[in-house]
N, C-alpha and C positions, 0 to 999 in steps of 0.2 A: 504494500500500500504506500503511496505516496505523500509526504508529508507538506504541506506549503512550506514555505521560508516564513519567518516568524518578518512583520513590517519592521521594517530599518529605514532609517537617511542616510544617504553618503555622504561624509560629512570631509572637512580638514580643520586642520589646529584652528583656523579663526571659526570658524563657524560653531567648532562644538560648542562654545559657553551657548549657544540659542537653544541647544537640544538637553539644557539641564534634568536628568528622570526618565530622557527615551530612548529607546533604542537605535542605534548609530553604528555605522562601518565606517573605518577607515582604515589607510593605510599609512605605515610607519615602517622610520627605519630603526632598527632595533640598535640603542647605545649600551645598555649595562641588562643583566639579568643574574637576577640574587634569587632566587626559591621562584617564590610566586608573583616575583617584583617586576617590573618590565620598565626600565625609562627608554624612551624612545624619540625620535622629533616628528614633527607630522612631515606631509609632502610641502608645506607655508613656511617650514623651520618653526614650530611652535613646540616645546617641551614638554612631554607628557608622562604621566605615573600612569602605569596599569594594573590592575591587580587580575592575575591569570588565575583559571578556574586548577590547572595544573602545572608541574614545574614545564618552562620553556627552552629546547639545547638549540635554538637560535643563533646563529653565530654573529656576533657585533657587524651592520653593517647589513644585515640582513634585511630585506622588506618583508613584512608581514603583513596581514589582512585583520585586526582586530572589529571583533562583532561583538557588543554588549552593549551598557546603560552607561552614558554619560552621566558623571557627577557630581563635576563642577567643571570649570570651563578648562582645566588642565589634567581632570582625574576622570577614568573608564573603569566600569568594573566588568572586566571581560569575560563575555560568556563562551566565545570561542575564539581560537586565533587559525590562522592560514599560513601556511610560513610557503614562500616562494620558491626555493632550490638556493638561497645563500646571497651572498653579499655581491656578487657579482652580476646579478641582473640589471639590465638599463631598462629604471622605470622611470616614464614620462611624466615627472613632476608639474610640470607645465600642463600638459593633456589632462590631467587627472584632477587639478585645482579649477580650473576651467571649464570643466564637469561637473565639481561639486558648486559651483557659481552658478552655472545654467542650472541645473535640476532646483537647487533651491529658490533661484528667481523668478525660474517662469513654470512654476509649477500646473498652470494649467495644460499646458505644452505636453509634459511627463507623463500625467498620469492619462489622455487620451488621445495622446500620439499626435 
């Protein structure tokens, strides 16, 4: 049976302080990871704390996909993360910020095409 995806916004480091309580995706690139700790920066360069549902072997430099509830405008508490194949991927920071701009501006756009 098929599950829906639970509703999220795609978010980056400025946007999240708007999504305070809801659920959010973004992507980061992973700086330090201590247990269930994640500091990370967004794709805007914005500093973020995560708290992981489980320990993360991410390697520093890594992009990740973080899915959880926004906290406060710099803290997630993550219900799942994505991890990309390593620190070596070219992600389109730009493409991606640009993304999270259109989808939250012109939201009637989004949700019917």
């Amino acid at each position: 049976m098929n599950t829906p995806f639970e509703s999220r916004t795609l978010v980056n480091g400025g946007l999240l302080k708007q999504f305070t309580g809801q659920s959010v995706s973004i992507m980061v690139r992973v700086e330090s990871v201590a247990g269930t700790n994640l500091m990370a920066c967004s794709t805007d360069n914005h500093k973020l704390r995560i708290s992981l549902p489980s320990e993360l072997s991410a390697a520093q430099g890594a992009w990740v996909e973080v899915i959880g509830v926004s906290s406060s405008g710099d803290t997630i508490r993550a219900k799942e993360v994505i991890e990309f194949g390593g620190e070596n991927i070219d992600f389109d920071v730009d493409s991606y910020n640009a993304m999270t701009q259109l989808l939250n501006n012109v939201k009637l756009f989004y949700r019917y095409g």
